[in-house]
C-alpha positions, 0 to 999 in steps of 0.5 A, a space after each residue: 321556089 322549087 315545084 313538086 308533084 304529089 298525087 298529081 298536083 303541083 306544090 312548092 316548097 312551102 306547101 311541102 314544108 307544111 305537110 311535112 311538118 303536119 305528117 312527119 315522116 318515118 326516117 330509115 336506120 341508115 339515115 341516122 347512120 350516114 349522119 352520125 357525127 357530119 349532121 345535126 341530126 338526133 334519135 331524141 325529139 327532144 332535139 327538134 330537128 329539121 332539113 333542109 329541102 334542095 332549096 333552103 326551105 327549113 322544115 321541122 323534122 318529126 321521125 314518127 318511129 320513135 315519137 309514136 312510142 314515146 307518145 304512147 308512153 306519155 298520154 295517159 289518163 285515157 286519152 287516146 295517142 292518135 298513133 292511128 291517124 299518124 300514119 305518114 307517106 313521107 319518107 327519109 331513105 339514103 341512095 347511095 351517098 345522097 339523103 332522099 324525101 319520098 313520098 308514099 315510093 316516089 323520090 321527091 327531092 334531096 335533102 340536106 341538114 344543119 351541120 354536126 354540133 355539141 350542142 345537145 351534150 353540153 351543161 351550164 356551169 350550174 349543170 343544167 343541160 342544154 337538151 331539154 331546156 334549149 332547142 336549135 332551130 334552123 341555121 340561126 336560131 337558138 329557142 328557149 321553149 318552157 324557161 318556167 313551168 306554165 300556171 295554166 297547165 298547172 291549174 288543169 286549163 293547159 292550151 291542147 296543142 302543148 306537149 310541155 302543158 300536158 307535161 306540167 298537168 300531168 305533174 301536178 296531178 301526180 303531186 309532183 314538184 314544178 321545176 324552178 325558173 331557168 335562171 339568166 346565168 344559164 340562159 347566157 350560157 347556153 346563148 354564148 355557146 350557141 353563138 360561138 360553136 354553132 353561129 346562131 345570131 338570133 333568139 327565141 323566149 317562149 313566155 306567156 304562160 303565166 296568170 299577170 305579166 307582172 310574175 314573169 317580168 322579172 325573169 324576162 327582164 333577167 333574162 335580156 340583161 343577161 344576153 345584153 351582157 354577152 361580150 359577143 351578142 345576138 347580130 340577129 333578132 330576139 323574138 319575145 313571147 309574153 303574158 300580156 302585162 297590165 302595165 305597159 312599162 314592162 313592154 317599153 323596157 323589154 324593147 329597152 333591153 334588146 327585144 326585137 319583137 315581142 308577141 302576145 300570142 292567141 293562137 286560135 282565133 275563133 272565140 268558141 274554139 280558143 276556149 276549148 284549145 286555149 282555155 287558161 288564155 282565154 279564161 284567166 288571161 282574157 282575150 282583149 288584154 293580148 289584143 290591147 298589149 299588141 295595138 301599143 306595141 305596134 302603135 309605139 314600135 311600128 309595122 310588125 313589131 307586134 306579132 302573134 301566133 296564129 296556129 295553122 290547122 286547127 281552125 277554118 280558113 274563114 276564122 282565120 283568115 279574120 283574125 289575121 287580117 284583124 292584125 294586119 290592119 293595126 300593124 301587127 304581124 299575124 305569124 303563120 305557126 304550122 300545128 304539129 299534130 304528134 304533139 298532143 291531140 286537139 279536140 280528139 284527133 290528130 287529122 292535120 288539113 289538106 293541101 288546099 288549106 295551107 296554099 290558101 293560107 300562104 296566098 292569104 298572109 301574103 297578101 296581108 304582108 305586103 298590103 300593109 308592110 309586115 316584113 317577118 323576121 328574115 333570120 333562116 329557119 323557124 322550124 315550123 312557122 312559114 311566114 318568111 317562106 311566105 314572104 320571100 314567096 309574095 315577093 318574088 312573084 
């Protein structure tokens, strides 16, 4: 794992992937230019890029240029955009044919990306675009995050951090009509294409958006009976994230239908926060039915096939440091998710922690992973969650 120096201190990869994901960073024209047509890399942040540092980490990308205004054009109904405290001191630049990181002036590492691919430009058969519905992340994966509109969103009680919630609020709110259910043909689709041309092997589904598992069982169902059918299917993992369902039976027929691992996600852990941050999970959903939901998964399937979220800079390391312990001792994988403050404000400010706070997050989940056995997922690149850059970094030491 490779060592940087930043203001005097020593980081490594994971801490760096950490603050870049958190700060973002502010990529020269020339970047863009040397790029066009090599590299997977986009102007639009609706094509979540991501670099690769000199050794292989994967970190999410936010060029805050772009993102800053968009942002300002996004958050209305007086909230403040929190461009003010967006100010990064990482940069891209290119020196000579070499692409470069830098933080504040000083060259940091060169980096690379994901080679040049179509992906974006394609539709479905239906028309429905790939861009905006799908994203790519890393090398392996293919993600799907927001197949249906989010009911809590839709009933003012979206989670802060979701730009996606913020969206479908602010829709409603306008008497604007929610877009329909991505439908399973096109899933496949977009999951074949990106098999054949871009060599993913692995799959994400975003759910647990819904008021009863039972709403969207039926599309989830669809939708791993679909990629089931592919004549070339994922060789890799299908990460599930659900409403936690009253019955049960619905999580035994998602692993039945493919399902790697399946989350029931809470995010924050601190109860007084999670009301405030998540409201609609906690306040019509409810807490203990994601906790009992993931004790039968990881009862039922075994050591860290259960996971859930824990959302990495919104909450103290105390809180946090409880609730990923609480999972980890009943078999379930607390998943590191880096908090990307660009996206939307959370409690008033987009102010993301320090060094300190992430390196004793990875020493923390660390010691939670190998202690009771929760191996994460080892497909390559997760844009911004760090628990396999924690895994392979708890055993190598």
């Amino acid at each position: 794992m490779k060592k940087y120096i930043i203001d005097r201190n020593q980081i490594d990869s994971i801490e760096l992937k950490c603050l870049i994901i958190s700060r973002g960073l502010l990529v020269e024209d020339a970047v863009y230019q040397h790029h066009k047509g090599i590299s997977r890399l986009n102007r639009s942040p609706l094509c979540c890029n991501c670099l690769l540092l000199s050794d292989g980490t994967i970190a999410q990308l936010t060029d805050l240029n772009p993102h800053i205004g968009y942002l300002s054009n996004v958050l209305k109904n007086g909230e403040k955009s929190g461009a003010e405290e967006l100010m990064t001191p990482f940069s891209l630049r290119m020196s000579g044919d070499k692409t470069v990181l830098y933080y504040k002036n000083e060259e940091i590492d060169t980096v690379t990306f994901p080679p040049a691919t179509d992906f974006y430009k394609q539709k479905t058969a239906s028309g429905l675009p790939f861009v905006g519905n799908s994203v790519l992340q890393g090398m392996d994966w293919v993600s799907f995050q927001c197949l249906w509109a989010c009911e809590y969103a839709a009933t003012g009680q979206p989670c802060q951090f979701c730009f996606s919630g913020a969206d479908f609020e602010s829709a409603v709110k306008q008497g604007k009509t929610l877009p329909q259910a991505v439908s399973a043909a096109d899933v496949a689709e977009i999951v074949k294409y990106a098999i054949d041309n871009v060599g993913a092997c692995s799959v994400q589904i975003t759910g647990g958006s819904t008021f009863n598992g039972l709403t969207e069982a039926a599309h989830i169902t669809n939708y791993l009976a679909a990629i089931g059918q592919l004549p070339v299917k994922p060789c890799g993992e299908i990460l599930l994230y659900i409403t936690p369902p009253m019955d049960f039976s619905f999580i035994d027929r998602y692993f039945s239908l493919g399902a790697s691992r399946i989350a029931c996600s809470v995010e924050v852990w601190d109860m007084a926060l999670a009301k405030e941050i998540t409201p609609g999970k906690v306040n019509i959903t409810g807490r203990d039915e994601h906790l009992r939901a993931l004790q039968y998964i990881a009862e039922k399937y075994g050591q860290a096939k259960a996971f859930s979220n824990l959302i990495i800079g919104l909450e103290s390391l105390d809180t946090l440091a409880e609730g990923a312990t609480w999972f980890a001792e009943r078999g379930i994988m607390p998943s590191a998710s880096v908090w990307m403050p660009m996206g939307r404000p959370v409690r008033g400010t987009m102010q993301a922690p320090g060094i300190d706070y992430y390196r004793r997050v990875k020493e923390l989940f660390g010691g939670l992973y190998l202690k009771y056995k929760l191996e994460p997922t080892p497909c390559k690149g997760l844009n911004v969650c760090i628990e396999r850059d924690i895994w392979n970094y708890a055993t190598e030491k």
